[in-house]
PyMOL commands that place a pseudoatom at each C-alpha (Angstrom):
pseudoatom trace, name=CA, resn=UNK, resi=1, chain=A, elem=C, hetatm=0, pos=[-25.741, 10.191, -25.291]
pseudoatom trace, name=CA, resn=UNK, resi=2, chain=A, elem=C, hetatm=0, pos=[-24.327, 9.177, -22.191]
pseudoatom trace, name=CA, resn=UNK, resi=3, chain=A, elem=C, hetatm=0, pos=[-22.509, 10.457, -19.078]
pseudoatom trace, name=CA, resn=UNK, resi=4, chain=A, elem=C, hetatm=0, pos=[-18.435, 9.096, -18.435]
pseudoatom trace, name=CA, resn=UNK, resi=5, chain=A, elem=C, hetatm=0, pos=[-15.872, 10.425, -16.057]
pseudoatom trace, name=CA, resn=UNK, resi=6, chain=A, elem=C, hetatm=0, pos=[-12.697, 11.493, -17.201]
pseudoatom trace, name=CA, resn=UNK, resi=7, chain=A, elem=C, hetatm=0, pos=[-9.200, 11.842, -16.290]
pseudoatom trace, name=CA, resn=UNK, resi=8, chain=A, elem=C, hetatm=0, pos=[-6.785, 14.981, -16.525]
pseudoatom trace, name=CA, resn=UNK, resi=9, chain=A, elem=C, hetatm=0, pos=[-3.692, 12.944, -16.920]
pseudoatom trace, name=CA, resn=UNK, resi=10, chain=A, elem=C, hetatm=0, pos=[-2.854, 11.045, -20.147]
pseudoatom trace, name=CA, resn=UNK, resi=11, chain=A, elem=C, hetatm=0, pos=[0.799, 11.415, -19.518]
pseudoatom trace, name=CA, resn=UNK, resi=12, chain=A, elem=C, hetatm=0, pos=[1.126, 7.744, -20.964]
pseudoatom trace, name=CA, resn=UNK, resi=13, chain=A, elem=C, hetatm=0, pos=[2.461, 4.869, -19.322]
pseudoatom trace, name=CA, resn=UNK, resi=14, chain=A, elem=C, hetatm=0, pos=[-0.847, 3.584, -17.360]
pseudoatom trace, name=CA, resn=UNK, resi=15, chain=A, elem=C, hetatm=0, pos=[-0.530, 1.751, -14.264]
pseudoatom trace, name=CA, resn=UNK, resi=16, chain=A, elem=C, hetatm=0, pos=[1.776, -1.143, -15.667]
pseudoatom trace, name=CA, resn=UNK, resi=17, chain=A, elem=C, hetatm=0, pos=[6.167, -0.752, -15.022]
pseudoatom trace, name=CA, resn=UNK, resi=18, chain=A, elem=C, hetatm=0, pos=[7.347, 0.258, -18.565]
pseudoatom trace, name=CA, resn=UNK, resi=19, chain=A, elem=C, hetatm=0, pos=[10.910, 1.729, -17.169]
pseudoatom trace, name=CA, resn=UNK, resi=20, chain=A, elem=C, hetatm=0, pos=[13.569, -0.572, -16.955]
pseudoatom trace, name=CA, resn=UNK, resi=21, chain=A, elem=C, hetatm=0, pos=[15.520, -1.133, -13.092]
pseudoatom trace, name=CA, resn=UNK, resi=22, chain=A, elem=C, hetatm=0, pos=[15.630, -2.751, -10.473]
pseudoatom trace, name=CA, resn=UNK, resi=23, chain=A, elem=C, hetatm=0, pos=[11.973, -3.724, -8.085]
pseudoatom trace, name=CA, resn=UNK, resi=24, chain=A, elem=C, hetatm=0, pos=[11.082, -5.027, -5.317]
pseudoatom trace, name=CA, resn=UNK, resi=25, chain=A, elem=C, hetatm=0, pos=[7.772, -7.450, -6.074]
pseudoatom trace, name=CA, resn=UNK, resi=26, chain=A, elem=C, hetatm=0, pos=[5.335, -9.195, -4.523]
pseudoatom trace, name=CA, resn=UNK, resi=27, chain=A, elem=C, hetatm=0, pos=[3.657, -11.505, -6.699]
pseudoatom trace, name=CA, resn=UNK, resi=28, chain=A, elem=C, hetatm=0, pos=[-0.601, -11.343, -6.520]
pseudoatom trace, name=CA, resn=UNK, resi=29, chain=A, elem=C, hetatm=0, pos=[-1.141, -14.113, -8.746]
pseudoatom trace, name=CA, resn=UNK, resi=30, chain=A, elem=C, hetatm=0, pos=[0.128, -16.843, -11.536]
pseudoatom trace, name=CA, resn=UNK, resi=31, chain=A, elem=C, hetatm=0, pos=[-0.810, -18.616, -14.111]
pseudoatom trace, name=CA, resn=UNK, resi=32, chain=A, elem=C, hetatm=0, pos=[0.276, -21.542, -14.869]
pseudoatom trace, name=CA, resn=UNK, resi=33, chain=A, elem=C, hetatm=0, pos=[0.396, -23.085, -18.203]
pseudoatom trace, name=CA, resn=UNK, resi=34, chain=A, elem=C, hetatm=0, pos=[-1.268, -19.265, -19.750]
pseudoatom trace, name=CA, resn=UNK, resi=35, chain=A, elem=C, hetatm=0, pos=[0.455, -15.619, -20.988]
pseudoatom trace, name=CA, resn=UNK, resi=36, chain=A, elem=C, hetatm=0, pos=[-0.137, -12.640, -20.113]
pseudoatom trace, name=CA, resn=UNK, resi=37, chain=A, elem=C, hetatm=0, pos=[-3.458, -13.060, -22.513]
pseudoatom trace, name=CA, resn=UNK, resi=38, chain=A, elem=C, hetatm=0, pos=[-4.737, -16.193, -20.829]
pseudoatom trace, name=CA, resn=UNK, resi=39, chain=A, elem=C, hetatm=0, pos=[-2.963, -18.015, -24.358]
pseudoatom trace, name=CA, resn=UNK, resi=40, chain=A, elem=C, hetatm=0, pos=[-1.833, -21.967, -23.053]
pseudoatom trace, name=CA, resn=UNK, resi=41, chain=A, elem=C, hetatm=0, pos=[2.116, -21.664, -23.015]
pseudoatom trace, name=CA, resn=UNK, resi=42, chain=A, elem=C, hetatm=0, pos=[4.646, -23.789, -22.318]
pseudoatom trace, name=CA, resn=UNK, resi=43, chain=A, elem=C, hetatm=0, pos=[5.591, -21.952, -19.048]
pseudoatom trace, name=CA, resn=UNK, resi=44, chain=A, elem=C, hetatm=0, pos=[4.056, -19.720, -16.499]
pseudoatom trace, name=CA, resn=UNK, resi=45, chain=A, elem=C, hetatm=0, pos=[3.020, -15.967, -16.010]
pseudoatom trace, name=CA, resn=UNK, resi=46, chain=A, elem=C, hetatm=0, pos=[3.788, -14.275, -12.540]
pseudoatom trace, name=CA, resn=UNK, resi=47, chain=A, elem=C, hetatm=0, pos=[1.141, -11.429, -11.683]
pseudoatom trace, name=CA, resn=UNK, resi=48, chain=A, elem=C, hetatm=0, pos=[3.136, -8.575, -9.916]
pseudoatom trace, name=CA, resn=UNK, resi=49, chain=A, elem=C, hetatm=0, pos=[3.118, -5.418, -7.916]
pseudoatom trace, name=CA, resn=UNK, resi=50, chain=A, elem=C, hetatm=0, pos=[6.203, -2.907, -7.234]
pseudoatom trace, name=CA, resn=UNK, resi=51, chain=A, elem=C, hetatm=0, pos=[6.807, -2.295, -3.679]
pseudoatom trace, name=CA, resn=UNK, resi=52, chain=A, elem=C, hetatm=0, pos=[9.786, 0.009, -4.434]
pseudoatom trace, name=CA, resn=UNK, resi=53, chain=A, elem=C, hetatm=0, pos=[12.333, 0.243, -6.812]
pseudoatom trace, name=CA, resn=UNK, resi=54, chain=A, elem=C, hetatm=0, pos=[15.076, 2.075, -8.493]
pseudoatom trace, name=CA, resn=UNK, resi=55, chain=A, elem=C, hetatm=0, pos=[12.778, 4.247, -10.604]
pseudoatom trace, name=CA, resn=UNK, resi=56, chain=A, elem=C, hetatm=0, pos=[10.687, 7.206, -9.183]
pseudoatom trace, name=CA, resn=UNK, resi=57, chain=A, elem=C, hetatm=0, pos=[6.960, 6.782, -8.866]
pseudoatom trace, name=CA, resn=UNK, resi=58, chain=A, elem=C, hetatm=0, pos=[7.032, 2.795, -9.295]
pseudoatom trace, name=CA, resn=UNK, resi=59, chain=A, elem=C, hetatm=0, pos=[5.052, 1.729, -6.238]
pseudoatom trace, name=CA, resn=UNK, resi=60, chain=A, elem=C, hetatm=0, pos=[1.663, 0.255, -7.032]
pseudoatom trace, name=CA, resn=UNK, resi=61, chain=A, elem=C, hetatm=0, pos=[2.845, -0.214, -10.305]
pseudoatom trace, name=CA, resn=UNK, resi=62, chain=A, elem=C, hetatm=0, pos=[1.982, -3.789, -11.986]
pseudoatom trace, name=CA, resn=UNK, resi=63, chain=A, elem=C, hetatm=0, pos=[4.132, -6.396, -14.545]
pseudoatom trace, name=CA, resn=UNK, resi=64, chain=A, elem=C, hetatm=0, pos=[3.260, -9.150, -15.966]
pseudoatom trace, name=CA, resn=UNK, resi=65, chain=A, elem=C, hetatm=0, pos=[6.657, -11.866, -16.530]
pseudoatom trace, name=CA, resn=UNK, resi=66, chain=A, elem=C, hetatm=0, pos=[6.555, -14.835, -18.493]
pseudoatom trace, name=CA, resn=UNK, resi=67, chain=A, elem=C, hetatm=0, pos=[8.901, -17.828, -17.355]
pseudoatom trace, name=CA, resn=UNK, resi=68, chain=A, elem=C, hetatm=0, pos=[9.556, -20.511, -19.933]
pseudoatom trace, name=CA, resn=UNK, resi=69, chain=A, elem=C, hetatm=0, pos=[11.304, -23.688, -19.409]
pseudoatom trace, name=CA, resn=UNK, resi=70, chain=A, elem=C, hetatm=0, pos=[14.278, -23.989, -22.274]
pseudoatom trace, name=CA, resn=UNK, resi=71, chain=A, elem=C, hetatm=0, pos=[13.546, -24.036, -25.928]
pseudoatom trace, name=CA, resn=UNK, resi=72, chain=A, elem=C, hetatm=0, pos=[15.634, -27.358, -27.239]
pseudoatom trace, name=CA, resn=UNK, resi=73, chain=A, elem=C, hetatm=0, pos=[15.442, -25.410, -30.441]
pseudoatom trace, name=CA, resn=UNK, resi=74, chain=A, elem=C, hetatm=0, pos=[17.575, -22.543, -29.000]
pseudoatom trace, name=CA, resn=UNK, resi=75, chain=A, elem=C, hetatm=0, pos=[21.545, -22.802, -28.457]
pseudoatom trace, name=CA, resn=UNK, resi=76, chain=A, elem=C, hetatm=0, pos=[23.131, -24.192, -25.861]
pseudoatom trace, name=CA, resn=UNK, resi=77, chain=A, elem=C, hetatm=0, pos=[23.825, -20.932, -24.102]
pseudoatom trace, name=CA, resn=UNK, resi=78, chain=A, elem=C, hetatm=0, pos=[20.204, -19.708, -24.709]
pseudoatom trace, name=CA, resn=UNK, resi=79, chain=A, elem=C, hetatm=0, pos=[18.834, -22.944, -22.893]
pseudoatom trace, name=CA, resn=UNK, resi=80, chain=A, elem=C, hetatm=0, pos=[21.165, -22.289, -20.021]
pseudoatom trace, name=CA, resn=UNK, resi=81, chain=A, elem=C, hetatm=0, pos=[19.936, -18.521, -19.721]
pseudoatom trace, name=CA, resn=UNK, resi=82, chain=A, elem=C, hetatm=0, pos=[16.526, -19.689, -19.639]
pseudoatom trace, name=CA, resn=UNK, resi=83, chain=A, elem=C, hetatm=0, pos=[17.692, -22.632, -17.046]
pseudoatom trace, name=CA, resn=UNK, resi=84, chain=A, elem=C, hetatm=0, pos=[19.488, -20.196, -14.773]
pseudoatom trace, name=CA, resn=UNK, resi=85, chain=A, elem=C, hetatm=0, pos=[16.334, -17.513, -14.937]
pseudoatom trace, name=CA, resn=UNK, resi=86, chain=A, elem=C, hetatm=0, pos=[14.054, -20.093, -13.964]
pseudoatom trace, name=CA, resn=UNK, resi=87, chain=A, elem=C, hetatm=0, pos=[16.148, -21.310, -10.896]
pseudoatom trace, name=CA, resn=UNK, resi=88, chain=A, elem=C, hetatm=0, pos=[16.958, -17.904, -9.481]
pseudoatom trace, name=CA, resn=UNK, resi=89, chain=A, elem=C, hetatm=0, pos=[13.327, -17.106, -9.775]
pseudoatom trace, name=CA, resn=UNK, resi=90, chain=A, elem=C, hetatm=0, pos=[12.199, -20.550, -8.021]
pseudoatom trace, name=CA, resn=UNK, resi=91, chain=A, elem=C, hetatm=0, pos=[15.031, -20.004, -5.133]
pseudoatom trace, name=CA, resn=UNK, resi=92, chain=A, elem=C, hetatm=0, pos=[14.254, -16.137, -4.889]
pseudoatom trace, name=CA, resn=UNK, resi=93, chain=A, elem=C, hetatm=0, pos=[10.469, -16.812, -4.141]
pseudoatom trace, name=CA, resn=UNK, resi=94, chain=A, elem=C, hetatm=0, pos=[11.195, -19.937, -1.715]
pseudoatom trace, name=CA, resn=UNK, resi=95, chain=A, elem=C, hetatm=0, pos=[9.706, -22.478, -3.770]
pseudoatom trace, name=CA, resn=UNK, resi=96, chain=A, elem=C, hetatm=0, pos=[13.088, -24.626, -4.623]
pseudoatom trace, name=CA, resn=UNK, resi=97, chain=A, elem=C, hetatm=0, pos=[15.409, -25.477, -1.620]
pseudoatom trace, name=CA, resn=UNK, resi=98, chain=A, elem=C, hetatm=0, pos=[18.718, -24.770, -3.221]
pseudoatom trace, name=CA, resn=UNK, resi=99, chain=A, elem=C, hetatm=0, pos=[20.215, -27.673, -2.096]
pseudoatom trace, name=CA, resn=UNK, resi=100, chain=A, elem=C, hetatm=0, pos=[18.107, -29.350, -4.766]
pseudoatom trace, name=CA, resn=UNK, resi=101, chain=A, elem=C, hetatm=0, pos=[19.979, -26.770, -7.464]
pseudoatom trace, name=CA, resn=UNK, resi=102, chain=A, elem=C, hetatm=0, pos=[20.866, -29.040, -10.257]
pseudoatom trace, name=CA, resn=UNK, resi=103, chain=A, elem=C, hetatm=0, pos=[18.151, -31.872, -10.195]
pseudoatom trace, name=CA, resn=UNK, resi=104, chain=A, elem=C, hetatm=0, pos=[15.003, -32.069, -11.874]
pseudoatom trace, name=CA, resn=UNK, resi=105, chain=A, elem=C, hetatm=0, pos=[12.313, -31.405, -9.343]
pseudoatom trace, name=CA, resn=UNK, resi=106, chain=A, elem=C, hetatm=0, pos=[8.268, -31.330, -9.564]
pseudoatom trace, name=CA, resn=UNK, resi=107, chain=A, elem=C, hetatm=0, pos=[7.828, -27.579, -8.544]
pseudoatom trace, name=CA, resn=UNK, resi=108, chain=A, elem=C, hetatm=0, pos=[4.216, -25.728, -8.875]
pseudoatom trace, name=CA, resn=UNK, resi=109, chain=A, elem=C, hetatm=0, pos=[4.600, -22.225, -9.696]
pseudoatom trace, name=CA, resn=UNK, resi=110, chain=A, elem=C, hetatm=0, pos=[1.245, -20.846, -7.945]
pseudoatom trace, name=CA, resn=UNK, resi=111, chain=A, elem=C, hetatm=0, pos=[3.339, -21.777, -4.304]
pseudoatom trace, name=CA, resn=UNK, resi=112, chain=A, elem=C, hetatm=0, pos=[4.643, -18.298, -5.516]
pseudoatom trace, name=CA, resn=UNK, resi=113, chain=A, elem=C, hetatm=0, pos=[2.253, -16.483, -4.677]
pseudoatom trace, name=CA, resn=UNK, resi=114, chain=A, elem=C, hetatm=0, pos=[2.378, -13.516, -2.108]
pseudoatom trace, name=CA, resn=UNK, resi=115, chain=A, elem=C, hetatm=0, pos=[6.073, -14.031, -1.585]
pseudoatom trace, name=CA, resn=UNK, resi=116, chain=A, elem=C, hetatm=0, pos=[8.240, -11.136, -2.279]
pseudoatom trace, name=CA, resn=UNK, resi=117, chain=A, elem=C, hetatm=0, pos=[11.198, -11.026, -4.878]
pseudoatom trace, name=CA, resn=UNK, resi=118, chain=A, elem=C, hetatm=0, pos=[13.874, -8.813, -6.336]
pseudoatom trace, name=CA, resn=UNK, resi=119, chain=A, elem=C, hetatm=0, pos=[13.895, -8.854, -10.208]
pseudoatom trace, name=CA, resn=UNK, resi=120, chain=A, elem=C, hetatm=0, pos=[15.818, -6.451, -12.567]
pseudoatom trace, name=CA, resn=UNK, resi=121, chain=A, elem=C, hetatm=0, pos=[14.085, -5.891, -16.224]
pseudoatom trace, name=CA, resn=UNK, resi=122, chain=A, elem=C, hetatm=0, pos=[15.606, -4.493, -19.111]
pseudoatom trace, name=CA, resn=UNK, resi=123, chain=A, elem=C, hetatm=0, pos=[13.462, -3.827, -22.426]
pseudoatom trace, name=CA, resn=UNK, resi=124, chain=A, elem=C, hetatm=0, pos=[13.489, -7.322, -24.281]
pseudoatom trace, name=CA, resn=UNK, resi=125, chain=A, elem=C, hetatm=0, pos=[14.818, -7.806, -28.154]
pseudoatom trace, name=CA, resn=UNK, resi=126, chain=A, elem=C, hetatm=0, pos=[12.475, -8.495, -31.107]
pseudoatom trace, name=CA, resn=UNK, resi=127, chain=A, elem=C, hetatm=0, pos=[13.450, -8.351, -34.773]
pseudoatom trace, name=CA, resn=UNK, resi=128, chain=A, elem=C, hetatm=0, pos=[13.073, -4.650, -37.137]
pseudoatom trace, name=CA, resn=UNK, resi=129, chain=A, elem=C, hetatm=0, pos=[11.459, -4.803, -40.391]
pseudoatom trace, name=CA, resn=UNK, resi=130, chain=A, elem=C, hetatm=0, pos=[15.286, -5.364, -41.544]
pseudoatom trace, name=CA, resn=UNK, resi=131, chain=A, elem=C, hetatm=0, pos=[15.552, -9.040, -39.533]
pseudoatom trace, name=CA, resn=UNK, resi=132, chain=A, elem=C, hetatm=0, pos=[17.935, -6.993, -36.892]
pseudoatom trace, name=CA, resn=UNK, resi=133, chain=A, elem=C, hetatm=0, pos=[17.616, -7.640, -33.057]
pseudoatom trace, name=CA, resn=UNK, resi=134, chain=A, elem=C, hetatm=0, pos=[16.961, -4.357, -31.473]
pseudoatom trace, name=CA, resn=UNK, resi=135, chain=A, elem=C, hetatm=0, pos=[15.094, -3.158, -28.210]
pseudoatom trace, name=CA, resn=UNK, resi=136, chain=A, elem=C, hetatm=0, pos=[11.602, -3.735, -28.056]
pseudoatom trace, name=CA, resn=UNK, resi=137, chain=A, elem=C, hetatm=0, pos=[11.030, -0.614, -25.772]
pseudoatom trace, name=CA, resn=UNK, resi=138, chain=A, elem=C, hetatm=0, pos=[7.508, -2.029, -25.555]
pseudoatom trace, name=CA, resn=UNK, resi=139, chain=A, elem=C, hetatm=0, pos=[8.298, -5.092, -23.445]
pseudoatom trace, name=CA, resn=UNK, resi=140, chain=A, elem=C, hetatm=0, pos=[10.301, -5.355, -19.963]
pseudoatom trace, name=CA, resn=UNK, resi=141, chain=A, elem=C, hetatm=0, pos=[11.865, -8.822, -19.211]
pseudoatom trace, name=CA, resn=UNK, resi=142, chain=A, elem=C, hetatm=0, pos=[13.945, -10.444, -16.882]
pseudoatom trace, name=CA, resn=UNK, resi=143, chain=A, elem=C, hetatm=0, pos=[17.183, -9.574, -17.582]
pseudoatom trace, name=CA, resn=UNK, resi=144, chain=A, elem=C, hetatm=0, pos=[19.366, -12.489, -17.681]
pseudoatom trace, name=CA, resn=UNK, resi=145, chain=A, elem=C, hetatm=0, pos=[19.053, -14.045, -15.035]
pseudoatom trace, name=CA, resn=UNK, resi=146, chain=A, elem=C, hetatm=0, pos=[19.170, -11.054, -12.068]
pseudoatom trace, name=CA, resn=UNK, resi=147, chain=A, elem=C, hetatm=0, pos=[16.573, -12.610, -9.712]
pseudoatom trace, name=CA, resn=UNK, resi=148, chain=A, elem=C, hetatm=0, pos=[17.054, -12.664, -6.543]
pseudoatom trace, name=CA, resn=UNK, resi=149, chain=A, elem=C, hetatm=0, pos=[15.859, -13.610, -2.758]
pseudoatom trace, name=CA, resn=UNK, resi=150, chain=A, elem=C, hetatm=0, pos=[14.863, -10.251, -0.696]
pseudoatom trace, name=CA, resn=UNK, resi=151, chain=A, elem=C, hetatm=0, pos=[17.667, -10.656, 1.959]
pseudoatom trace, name=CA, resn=UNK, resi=152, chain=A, elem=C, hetatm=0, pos=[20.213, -11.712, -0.649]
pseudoatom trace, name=CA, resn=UNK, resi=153, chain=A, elem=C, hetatm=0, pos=[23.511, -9.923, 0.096]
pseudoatom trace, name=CA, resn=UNK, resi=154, chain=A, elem=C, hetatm=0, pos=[23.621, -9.274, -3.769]
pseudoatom trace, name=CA, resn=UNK, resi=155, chain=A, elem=C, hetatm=0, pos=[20.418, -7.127, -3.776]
pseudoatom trace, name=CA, resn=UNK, resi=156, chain=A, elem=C, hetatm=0, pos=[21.140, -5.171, -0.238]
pseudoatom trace, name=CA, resn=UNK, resi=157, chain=A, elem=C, hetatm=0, pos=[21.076, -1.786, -2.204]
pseudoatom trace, name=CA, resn=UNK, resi=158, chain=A, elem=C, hetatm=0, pos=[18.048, -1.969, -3.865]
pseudoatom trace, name=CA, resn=UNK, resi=159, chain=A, elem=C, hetatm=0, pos=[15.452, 0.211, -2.324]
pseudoatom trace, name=CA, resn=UNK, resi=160, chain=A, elem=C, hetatm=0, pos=[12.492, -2.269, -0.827]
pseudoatom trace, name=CA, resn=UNK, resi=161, chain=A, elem=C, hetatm=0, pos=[9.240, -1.715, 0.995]
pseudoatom trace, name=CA, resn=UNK, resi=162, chain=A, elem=C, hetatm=0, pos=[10.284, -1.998, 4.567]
pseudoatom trace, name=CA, resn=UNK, resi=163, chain=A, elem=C, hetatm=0, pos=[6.795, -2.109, 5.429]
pseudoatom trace, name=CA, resn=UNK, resi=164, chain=A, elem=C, hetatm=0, pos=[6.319, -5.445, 3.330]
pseudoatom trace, name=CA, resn=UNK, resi=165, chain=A, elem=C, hetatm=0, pos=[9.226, -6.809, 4.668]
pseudoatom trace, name=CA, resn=UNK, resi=166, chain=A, elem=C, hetatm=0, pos=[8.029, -7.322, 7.886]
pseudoatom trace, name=CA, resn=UNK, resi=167, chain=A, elem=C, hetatm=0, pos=[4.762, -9.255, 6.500]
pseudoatom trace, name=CA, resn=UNK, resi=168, chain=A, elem=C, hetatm=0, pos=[7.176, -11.757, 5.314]
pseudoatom trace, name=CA, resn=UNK, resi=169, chain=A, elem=C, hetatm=0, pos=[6.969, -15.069, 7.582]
pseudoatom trace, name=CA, resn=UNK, resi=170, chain=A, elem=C, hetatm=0, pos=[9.963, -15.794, 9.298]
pseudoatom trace, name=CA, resn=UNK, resi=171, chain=A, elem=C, hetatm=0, pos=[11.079, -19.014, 7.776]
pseudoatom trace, name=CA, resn=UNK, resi=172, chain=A, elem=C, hetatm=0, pos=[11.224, -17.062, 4.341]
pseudoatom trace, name=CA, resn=UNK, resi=173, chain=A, elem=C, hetatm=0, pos=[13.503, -14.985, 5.692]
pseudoatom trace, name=CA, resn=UNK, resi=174, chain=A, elem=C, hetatm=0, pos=[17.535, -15.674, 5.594]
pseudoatom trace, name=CA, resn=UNK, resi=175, chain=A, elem=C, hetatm=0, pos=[20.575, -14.493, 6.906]
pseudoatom trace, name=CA, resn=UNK, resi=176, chain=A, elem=C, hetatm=0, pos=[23.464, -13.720, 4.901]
pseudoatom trace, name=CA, resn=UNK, resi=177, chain=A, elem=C, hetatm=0, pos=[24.949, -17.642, 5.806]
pseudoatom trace, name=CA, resn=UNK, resi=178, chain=A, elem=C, hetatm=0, pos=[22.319, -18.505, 3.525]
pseudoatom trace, name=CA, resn=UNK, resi=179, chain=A, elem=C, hetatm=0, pos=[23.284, -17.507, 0.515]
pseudoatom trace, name=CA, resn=UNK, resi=180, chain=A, elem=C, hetatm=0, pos=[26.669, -19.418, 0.503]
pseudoatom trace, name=CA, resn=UNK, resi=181, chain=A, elem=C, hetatm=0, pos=[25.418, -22.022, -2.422]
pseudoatom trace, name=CA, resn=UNK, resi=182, chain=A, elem=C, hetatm=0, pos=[26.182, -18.736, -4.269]
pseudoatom trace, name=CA, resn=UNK, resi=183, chain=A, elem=C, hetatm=0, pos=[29.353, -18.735, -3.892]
pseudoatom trace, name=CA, resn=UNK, resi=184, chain=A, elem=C, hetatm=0, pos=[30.347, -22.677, -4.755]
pseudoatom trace, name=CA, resn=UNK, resi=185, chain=A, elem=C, hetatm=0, pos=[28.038, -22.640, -7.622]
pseudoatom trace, name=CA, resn=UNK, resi=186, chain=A, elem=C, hetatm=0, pos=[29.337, -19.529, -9.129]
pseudoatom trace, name=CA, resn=UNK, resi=187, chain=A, elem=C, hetatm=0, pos=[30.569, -19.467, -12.772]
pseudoatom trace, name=CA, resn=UNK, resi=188, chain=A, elem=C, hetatm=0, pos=[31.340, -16.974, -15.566]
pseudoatom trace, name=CA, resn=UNK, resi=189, chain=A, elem=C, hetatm=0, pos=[28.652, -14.639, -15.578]
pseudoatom trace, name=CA, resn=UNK, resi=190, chain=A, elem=C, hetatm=0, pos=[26.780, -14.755, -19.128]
pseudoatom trace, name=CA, resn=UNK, resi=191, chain=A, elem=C, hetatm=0, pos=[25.727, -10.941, -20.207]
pseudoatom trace, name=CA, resn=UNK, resi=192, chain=A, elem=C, hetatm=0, pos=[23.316, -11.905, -23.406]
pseudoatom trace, name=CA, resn=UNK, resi=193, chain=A, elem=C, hetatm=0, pos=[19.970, -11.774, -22.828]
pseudoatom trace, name=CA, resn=UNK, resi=194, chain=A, elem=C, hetatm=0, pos=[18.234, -14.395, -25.124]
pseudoatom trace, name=CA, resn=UNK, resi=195, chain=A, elem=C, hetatm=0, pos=[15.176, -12.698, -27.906]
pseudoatom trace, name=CA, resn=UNK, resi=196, chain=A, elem=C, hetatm=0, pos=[12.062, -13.251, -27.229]
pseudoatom trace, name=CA, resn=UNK, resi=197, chain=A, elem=C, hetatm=0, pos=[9.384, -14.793, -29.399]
pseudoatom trace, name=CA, resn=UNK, resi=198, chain=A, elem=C, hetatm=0, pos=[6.336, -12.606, -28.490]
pseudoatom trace, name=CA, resn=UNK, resi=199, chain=A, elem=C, hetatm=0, pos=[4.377, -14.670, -30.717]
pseudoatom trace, name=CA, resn=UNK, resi=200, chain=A, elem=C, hetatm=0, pos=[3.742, -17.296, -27.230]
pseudoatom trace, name=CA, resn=UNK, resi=201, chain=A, elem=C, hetatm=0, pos=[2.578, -14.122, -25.572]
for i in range(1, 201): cmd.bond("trace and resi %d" % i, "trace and resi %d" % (i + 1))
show_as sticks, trace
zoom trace
């Protein structure tokens, strides 16, 4: 027999995000070319912690996000979801100059880490025991492709760490002039968010 300390709460939930909204991150680590259980992927994992958000005792709170580059066995539009996640993630955390939008470009993921990002998640689709798509309400993911820079003009509402904004170096930071390859690359907003194969995870 041995001695162990206990806890009084076991409300659930545990110190990982499992409510869907909208966060502001800061990344802590990545792996590249591994999931969430150290499994080689086609892709990368970002290592997170919530700074603030748009749910009520998220701070300190930690998520996991898989990025994967587009499956050629997916449809057109589910390649171009994946495509558009990827970018808005790479120009959000200041690793892709978006005047390079639209090129293929060497970029390493871990140059990620310890910059600061706005994400929303939504719970991601898997299949019933009946074949249907359905939420997972297990799994948070990206949703579409709502990634974005923390002084993007999109995001100005979302409640962020003001705190961590200020350990931000200054040529991360952007005013709103910035943000005008928004506007001439804009096109019809896509709403589906592509399923999931948690199989790779």
């Amino acid at each position: 027999m041995s001695e162990w300390d206990t806890t009084d709460d076991l409300s659930g939930g545990g110190n990982y995000l499992n409510q869907p909204g909208t966060y502001h991150m800061v990344i802590l680590n990545v792996l590249d070319g591994l999931s969430t259980k150290d499994k080689p992927i086609d892709g990368f994992t970002v290592c997170c912690d919530v700074l603030a958000g748009t749910t009520e005792k998220c701070h300190g709170k930690k998520l996991d996000s898989t990025f994967f580059p587009p499956n050629p066995q997916t449809s057109d539009e589910a390649q171009a979801i994946s495509r558009k996640r990827n970018t808005a993630f790479f120009v959000a955390t200041d690793i892709l100059d978006p005047n390079k939008m639209g090129q293929r470009v060497s970029i390493d993921p871990t140059d990620a880490i310890g910059r600061q990002f706005i994400v929303k998640l939504g719970w991601a689709q898997e299949k019933n025991t009946a074949g249907d798509w359905v939420d997972s309400t297990k799994f948070l993911q990206v949703d579409y492709a709502n990634v974005w820079h923390v002084d993007d003009p999109d995001c100005k509402d979302v409640p962020k760490n003001a705190e961590a904004l200020a350990l931000i170096e200054k040529q991360f930071r952007h005013d709103a002039a910035w943000f005008a390859f928004k506007k001439k690359n804009k096109k019809a907003a896509v709403t589906k968010t592509p399923e999931v194969d948690f199989s790779q995870l």
